[in-house]
TORDREN-160612 format. One record per residue: residue in one letter; x, y, z of N, C-alpha, C in turn. Coordinates in steps of 0.001 Angstrom, whole numbers, plus 500000, padded with zeros to 6 digits. Layout:
AXYZXYZXYZ;...
END
This chain:
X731465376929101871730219376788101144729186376150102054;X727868377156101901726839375925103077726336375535102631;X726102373822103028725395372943102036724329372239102958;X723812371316102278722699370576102990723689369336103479;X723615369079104752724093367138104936723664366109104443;X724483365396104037723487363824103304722877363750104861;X721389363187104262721043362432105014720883361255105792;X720695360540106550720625359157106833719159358804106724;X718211359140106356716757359052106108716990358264105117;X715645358097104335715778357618102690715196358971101673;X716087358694100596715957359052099971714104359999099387;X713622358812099589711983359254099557711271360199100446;X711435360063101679711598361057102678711844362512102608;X712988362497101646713938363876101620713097364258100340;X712753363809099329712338364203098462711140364629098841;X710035363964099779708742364241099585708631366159100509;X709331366188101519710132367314102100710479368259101361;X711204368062100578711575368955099306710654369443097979;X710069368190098200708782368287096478707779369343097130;X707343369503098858705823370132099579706073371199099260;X707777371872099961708031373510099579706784374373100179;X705986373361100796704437374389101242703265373256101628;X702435373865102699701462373357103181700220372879102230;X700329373576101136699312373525100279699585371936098789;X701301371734099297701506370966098120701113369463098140;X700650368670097555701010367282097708702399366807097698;X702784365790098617704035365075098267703751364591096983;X705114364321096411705415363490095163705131362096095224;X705010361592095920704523360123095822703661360063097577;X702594358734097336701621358574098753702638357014099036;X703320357005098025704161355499098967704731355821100228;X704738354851101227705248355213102296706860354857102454;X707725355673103051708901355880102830709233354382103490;X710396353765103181710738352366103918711412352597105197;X711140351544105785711941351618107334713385352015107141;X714192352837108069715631353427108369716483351483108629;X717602351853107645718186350463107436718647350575108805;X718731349202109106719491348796110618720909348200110235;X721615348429111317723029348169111727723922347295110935;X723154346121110418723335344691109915723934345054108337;X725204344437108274725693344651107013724809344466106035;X725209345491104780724110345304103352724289343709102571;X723570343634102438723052342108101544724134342554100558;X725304341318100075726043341790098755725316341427097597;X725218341868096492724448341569095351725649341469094185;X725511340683093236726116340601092436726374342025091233;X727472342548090531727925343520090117727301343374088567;X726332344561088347725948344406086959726895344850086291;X728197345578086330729530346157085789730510345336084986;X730489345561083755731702345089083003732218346237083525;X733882345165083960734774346357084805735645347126083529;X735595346473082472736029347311081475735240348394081157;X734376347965080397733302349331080277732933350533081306;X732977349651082721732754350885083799734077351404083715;X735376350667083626736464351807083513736194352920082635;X736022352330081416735970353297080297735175354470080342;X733754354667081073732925355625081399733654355795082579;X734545355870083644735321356200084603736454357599083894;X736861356787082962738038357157082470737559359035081645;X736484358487080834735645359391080195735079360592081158;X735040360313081796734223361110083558735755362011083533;X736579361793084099738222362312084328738241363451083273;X738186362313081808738300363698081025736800364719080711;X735477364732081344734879365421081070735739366946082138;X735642366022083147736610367088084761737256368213083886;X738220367173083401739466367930082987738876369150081976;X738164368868081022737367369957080037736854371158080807;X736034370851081709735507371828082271736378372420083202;X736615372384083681737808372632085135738891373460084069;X739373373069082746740275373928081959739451375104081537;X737970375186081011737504375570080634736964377243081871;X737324376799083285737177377530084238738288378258084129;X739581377583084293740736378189084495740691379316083021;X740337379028082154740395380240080641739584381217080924;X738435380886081570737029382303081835737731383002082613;X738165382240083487739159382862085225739877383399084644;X740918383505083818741947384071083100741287385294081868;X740310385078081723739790386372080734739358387277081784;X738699386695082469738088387747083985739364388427084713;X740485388153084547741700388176085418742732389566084456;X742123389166083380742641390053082020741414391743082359;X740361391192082114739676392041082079739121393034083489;X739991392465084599740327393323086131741312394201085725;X741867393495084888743365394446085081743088395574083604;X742410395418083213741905396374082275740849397625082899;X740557396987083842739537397890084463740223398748085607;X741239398061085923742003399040087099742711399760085867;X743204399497085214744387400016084420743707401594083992;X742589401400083575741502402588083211740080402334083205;X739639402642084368738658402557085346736941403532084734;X736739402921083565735126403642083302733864402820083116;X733037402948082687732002402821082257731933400819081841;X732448401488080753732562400251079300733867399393079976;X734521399531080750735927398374080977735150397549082490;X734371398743083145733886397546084331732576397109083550;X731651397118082676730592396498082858731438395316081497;X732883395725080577733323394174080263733900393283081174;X734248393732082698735014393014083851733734392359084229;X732421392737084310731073392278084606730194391149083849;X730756391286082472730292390472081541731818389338081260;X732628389095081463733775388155081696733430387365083173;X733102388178084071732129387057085587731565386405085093;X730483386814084341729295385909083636729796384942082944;X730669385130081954730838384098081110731846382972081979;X732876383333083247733430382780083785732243381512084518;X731009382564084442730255381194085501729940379813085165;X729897380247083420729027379455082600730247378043083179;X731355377692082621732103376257082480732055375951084227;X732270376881085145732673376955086884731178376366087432;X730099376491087346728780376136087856728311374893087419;X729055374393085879728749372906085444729751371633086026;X730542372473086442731805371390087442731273371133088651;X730561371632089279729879371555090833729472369867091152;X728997369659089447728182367966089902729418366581089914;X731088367653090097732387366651090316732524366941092043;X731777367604092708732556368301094268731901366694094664;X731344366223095182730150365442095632731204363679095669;X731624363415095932732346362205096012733493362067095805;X734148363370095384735526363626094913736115364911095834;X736725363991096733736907365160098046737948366304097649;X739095365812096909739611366828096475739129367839095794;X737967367801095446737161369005094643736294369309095747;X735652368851096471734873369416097688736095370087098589;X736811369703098901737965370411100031738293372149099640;X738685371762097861739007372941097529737792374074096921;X736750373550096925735652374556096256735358375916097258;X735601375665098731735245376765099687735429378105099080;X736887377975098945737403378994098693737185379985097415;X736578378768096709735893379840095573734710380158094950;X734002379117095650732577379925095622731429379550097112;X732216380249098163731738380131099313730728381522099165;X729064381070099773727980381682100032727161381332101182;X726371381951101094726238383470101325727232384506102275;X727993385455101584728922386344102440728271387555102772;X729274387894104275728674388496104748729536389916103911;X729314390624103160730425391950102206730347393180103605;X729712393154104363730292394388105225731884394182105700;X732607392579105779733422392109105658734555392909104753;X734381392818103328734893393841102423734963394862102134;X733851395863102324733610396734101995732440398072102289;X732346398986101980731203399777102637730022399091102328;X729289399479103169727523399020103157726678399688103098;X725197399326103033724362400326103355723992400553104754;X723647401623105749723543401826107260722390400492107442;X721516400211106859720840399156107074721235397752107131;X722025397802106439722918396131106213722668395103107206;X721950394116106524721220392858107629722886391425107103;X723496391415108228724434390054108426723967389403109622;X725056388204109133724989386794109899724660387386111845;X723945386871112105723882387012113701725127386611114136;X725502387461115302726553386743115675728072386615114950;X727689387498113611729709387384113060730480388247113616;X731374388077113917732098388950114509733169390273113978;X732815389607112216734166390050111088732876390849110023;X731357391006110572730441391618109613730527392720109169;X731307393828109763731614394916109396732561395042109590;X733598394472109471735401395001109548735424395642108702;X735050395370107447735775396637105818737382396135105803;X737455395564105447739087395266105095739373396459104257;X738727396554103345739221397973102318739204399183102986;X738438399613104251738838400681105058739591400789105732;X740099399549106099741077399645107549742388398051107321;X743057398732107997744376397972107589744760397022109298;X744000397549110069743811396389111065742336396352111618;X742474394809111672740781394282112342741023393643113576;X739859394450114361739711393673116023738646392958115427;X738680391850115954738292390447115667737984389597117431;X737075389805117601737237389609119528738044390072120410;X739544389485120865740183389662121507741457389980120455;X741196389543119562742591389715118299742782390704117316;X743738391196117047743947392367116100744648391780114995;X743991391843113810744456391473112837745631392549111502;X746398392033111440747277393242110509746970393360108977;X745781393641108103745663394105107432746288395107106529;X747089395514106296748020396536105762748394396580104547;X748983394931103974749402394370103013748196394014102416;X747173394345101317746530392635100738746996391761099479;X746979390607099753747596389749099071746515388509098777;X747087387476097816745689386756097262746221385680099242;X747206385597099597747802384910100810746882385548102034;X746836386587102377745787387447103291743902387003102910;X743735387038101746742340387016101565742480385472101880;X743077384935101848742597383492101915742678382625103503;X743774383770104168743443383568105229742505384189106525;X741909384864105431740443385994106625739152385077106585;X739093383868105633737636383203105310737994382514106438;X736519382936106846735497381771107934736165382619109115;X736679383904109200737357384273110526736227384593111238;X737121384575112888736217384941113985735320383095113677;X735506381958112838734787380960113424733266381358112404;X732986381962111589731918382472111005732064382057109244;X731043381305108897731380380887107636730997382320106895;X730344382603106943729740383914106155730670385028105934;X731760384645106443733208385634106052733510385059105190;X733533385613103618734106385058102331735031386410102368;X736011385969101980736749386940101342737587386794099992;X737089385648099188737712384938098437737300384490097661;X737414384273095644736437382963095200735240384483094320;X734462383490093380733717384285092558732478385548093133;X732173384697094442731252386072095019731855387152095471;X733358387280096064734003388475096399734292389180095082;X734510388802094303734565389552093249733812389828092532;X732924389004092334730986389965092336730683390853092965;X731357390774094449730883392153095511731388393445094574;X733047393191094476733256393772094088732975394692092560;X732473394059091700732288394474090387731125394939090541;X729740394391091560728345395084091091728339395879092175;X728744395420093660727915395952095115727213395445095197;X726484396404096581725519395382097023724419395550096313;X723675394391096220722402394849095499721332395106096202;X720882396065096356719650397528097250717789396741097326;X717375396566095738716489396357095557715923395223096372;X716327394536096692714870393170097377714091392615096218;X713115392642095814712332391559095660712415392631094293;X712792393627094280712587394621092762713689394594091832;X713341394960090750714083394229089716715165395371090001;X716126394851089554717679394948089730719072394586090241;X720269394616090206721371394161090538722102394740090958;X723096394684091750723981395631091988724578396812091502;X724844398364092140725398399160091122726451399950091364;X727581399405091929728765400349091799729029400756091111;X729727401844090907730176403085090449731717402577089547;X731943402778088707733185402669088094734497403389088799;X733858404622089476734395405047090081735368404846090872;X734464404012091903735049403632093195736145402511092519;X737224402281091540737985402425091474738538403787090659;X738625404730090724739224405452090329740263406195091781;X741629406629090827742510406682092046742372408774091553;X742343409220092373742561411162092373740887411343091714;X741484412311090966739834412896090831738412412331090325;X737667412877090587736144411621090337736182410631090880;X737188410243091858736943408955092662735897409052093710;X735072407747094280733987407790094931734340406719095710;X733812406601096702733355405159097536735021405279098540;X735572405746098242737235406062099352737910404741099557;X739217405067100120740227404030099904740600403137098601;X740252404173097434740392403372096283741872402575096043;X742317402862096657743731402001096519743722400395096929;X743305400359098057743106399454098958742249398305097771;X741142398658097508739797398317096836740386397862095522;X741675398807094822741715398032093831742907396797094414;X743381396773094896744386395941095681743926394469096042;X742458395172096713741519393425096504741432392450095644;X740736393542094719740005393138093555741603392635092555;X742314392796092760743260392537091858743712390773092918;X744046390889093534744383389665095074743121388804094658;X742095389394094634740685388332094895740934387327093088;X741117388323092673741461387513090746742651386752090540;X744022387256091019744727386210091004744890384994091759;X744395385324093068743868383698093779742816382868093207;X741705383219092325740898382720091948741490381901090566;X742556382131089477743441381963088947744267380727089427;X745023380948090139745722379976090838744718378641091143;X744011378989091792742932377941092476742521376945091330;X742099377741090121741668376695089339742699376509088300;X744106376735088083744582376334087514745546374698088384;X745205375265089617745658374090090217744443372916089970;X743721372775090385742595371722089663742763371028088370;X742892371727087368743598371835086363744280370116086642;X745516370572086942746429369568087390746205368448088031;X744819368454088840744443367090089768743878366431088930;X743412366386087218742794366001086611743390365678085150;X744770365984084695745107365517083707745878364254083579;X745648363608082761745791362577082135747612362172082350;X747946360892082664749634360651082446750036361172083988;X749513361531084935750148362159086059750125361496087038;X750752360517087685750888359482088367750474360154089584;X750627361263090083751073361723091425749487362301091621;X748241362811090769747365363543090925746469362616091372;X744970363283091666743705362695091610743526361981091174;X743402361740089326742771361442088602743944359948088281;X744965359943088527745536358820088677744417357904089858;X744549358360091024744017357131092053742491356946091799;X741590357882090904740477357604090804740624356313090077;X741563356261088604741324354926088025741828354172088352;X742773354370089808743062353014090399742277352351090782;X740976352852091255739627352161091759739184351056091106;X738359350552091713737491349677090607736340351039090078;X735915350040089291734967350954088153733728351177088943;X733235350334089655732126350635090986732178351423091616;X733561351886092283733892352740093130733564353966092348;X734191354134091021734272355539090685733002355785089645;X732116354737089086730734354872088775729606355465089994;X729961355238090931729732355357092569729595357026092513;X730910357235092647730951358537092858730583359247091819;X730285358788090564729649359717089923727972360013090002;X727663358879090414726132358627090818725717359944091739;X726730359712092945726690360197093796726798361676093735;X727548362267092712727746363309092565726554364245092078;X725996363575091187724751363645090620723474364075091113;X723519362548092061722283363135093202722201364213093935;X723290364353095089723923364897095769723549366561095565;X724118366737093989723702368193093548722801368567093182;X721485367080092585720695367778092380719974367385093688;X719497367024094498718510366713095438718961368081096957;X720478368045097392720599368768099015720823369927098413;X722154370075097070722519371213097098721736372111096187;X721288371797095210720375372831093849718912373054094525;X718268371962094584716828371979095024716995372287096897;X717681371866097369717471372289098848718103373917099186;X719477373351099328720186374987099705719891376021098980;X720157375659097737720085376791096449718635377183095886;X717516376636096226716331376807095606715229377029096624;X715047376115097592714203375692098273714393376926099806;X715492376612099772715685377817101094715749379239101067;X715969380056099919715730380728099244714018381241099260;X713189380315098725711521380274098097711238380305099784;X711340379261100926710525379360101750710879380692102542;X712360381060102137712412382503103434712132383123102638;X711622383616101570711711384511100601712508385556100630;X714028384947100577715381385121100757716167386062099859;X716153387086099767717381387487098467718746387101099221;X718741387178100795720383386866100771720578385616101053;X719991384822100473719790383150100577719510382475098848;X720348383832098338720411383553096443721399383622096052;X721581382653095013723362382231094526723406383455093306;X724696383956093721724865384862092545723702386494092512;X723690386715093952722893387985094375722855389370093706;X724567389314093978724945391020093545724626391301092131;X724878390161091414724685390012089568723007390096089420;X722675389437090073721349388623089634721488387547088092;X722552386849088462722656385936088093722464384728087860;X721201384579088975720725383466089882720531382167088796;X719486382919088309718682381491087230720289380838086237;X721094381912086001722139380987085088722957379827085969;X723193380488086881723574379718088020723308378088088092;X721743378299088618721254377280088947721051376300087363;X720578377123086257720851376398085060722087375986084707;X723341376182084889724329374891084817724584374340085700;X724197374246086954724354373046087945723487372408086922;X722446372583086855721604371136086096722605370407085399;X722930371570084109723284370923083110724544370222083515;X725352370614084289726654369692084684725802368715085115;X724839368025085858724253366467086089724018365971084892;X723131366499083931722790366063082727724406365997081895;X725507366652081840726804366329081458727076364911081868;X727353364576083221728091363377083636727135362187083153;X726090362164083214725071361167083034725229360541081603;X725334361742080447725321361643078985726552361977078862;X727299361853079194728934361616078928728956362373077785;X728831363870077791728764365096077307729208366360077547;X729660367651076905730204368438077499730534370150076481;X729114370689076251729877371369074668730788372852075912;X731962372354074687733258373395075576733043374776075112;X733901375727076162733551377040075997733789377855073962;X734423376709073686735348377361071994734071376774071183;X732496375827071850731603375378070284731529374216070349;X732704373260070595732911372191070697732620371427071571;X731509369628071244731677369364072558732345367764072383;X732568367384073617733235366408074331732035365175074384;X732242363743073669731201362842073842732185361923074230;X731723360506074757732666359915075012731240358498075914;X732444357243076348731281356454077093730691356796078121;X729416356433078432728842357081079146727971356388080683;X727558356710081486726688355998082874725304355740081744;X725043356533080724723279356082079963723741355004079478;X724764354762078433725053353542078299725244352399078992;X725668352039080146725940351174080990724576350919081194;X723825351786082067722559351731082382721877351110081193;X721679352037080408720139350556078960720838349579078790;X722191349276079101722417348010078616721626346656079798;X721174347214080856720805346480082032719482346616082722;X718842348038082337717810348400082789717240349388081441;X717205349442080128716774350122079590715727351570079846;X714759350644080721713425351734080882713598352945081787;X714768352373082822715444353153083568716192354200082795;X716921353713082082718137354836081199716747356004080772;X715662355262079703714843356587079444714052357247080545;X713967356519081423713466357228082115714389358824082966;X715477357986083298716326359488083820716511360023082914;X716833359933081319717033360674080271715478361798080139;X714682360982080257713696362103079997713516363006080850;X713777362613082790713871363438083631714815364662084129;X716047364276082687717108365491083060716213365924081872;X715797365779080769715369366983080154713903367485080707;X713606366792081635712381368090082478713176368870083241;X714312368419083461714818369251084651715253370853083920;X715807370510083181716496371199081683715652372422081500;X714306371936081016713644372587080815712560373362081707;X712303372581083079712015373499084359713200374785084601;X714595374471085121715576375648084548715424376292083396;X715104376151082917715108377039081478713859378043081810;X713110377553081970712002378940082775712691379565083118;X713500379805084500713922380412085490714579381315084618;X715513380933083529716197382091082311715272382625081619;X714121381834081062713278382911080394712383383846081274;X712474383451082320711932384269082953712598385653083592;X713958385485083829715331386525083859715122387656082398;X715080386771081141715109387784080091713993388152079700;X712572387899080416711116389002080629711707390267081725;X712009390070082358712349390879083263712089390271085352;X712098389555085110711565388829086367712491387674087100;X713259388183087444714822387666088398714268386469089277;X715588385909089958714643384874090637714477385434091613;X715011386472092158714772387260093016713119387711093421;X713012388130092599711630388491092334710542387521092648;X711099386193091694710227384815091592709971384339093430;X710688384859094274710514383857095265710227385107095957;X709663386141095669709308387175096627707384386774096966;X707462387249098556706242386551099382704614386470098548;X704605388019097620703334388145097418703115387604095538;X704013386725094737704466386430093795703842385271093902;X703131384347093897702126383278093531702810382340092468;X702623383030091542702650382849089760704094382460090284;X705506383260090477706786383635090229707176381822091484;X706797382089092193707203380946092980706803379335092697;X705435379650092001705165378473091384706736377937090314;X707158378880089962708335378742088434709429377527089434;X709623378288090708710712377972091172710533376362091750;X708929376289092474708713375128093130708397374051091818;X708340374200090581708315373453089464709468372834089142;X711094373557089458712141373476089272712543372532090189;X712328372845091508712231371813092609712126370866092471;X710509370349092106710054369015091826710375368416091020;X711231368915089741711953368266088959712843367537088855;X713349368276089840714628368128090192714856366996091280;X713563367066092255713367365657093163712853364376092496;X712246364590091371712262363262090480712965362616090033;X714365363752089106715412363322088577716203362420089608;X715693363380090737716856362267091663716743360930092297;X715136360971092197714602359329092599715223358549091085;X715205359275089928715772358342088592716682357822088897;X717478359199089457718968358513089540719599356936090162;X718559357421091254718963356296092623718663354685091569;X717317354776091075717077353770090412718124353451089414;X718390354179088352719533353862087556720901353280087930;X721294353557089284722427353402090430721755351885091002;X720504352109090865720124350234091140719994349183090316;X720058349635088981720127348628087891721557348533087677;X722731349332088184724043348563088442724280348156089929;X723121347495090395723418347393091713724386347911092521;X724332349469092389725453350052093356723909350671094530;X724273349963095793723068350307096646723229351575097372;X724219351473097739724817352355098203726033353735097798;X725171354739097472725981355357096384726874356273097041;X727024356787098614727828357653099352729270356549099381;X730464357361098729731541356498098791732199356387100052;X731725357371101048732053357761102961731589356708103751;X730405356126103465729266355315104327729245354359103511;X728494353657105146728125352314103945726576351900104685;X725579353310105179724740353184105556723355353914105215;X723878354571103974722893355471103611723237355955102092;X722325356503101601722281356955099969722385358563100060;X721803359108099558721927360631099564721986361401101088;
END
């Protein structure tokens, strides 16, 4: 997955960077950013934390994980149902329900993102399943135009055409595919942009590539191209369904293992040594998680880099045009952990103690204040969907001669760089100064 690096700057800095998005913008604030901390250990400050209560919103955090992360593994498992319905008998109506089971898979999988961020075991393992931007000449046929990574070496192998890949000096044996093979072709040749694995390969697979640019539409494979003997299209349909079947049950596995790093009673998992922590530590990392996603990864990688290249292959969720849902539950997973909230995929949601609580109990004005700033954020995303169901993708929104459409996106931005100055503040009324649980020299 490519992400933005924390920075060692401040926080204010990165935001005002992020809020311009353009020559024409004002920064978000004319304060001047503070001097880069020096060497000299941080001043200790006394702990605004009842270590009970921070357990208890610790504890509550674990089980939001666990909700969502189960809630992945069930979409993953309807999507996994509904592959094998589509190979089984390959038309119309079974791939565009294998197409609409992605979607709904994204919804619980895109609100877990704001757990990767301080919780390495969820950052270690996320690569593999929703690593972007890929390079699909990797997988599969292309168009003769097909713009990839400079420099990959694996940009046009076609695994589905060919059963061995020269790879520099190396020949790879392709022959077999297995969910064990796809997982060991990512990042080959040294190139992150080799996905072969995880929710965008199987987006490749269900839409293709998507043709249009900046014009409305999404990917459009052929139902076909799985079909095995007659009316088959796109060739090597065997192979292709062989993927697509490998790419779903690794994706399966993956999050049913997660699953497990997060339930309750399991001495041996994650979620055991998280509450071995103190409650600082793991209030910490939720802070952190928070920021993290909304400031480098939503508003920078995912939004911002995108708008200034006026990027379609620098958009999450391309082949679908999925984009805006995308980026609308990353939000809402920040606004989850914050409000110790969670409505589950069955209707139901999950409340429990929360970081807002801790916070008004110590800084009140603070608590409303980030409370009101996740619901701008909320509702800046929420454009980006109503603007999907006018007809106007984000694709579209961040295309060069779109004024109006980019304004939507750089609104989303700045929202999103506010929320995150809230955050930091809210993270300072429990005097946690330092919210990276890696360092002990920098914040976001």
């Amino acid at each position: 997955m490519i992400r933005m690096p924390l920075a060692s700057a401040s926080l204010l800095a990165i935001a005002i960077s992020l809020a311009g998005c353009g020559e024409d913008k004002a920064p978000v604030s004319q304060t001047p950013a503070p001097a880069a901390s020096s060497a000299s250990a941080p001043v200790a400050v006394a702990s605004q934390i009842d270590e009970a209560a921070g357990k208890a919103v610790v504890s509550h955090y674990a089980d939001l994980a666990l909700a969502v992360f189960s809630d992945a593994a069930s979409t993953g498992k309807a999507l996994q149902g509904a592959i094998d319905a589509l190979l089984a008998n390959p038309t119309d109506a079974t791939l565009q329900a294998a197409r609409e089971a992605w979607l709904a898979a994204r919804v619980p999988y895109m609100q877990s993102e704001v757990f990767r961020f301080g919780n390495a075991v969820v950052d270690d393992w996320e690569g593999q399943l929703n690593a972007w931007p890929l390079d699909e000449g990797l997988i599969d046929y292309v168009a003769a135009d097909y713009q990839h990574a400079l420099g990959n070496p694996g940009a046009t192998a076609n695994i589905i055409a060919n059963t061995e890949l020269q790879v520099g000096e190396d020949k790879l044996d392709v022959t077999t595919i297995t969910p064990q093979l796809l997982a060991s072709l990512n990042e080959l040749g040294g190139s992150e942009a080799n996905v072969a694995t995880g929710y965008h390969a199987i987006e490749f697979m269900l839409w293709g590539q998507d043709l249009n640019g900046s014009n409305p539409g999404a990917g459009a494979r052929p139902a076909t191209d799985f079909v095995v003997g007659e009316g088959a299209t796109g060739g090597n349909n065997e192979r292709r369904r062989a993927f697509l079947k490998a790419a779903g049950e690794l994706l399966v596995s993956d999050l049913d293992a997660m699953v497990v790093q997060w339930q309750a009673g399991n001495a041996d998992n994650y979620r055991a040594s998280l509450q071995a922590e103190s409650a600082e530590n793991g209030l910490r990392k939720m802070l952190f998680g928070m920021g993290s996603l909304s400031l480098g990864e939503l508003a920078g990688e995912r939004m911002k880099v995108a708008l200034e290249a006026n990027s379609t292959e620098d958009e999450h969720d391309c082949f679908s045009d999925n984009t805006h849902n995308s980026h609308f539950y990353n939000g809402k997973g920040i606004r989850n952990v914050y409000l110790g909230e969670y409505q589950k995929v069955d209707g139901t949601t999950l409340t429990g103690p929360s970081l807002s609580s801790l916070v008004a109990k110590v800084g009140a004005a603070a608590d409303s204040a980030l409370q009101a700033d996740l619901a701008a954020t909320e509702a800046k995303l929420q454009a980006l969907v109503a603007s999907a169901a006018n007809g106007q993708h984000f694709d579209q929104l961040i295309g060069a001669d779109n004024a109006a459409g980019q304004q939507i996106v750089r609104d989303a931005i700045a929202a999103l760089v506010k929320q995150t100055g809230a955050i930091e503040q809210a993270a300072g009324k429990l005097n946690i100064g330092d919210l990276n649980p890696d360092t002990a020299d920098h914040t976001f």
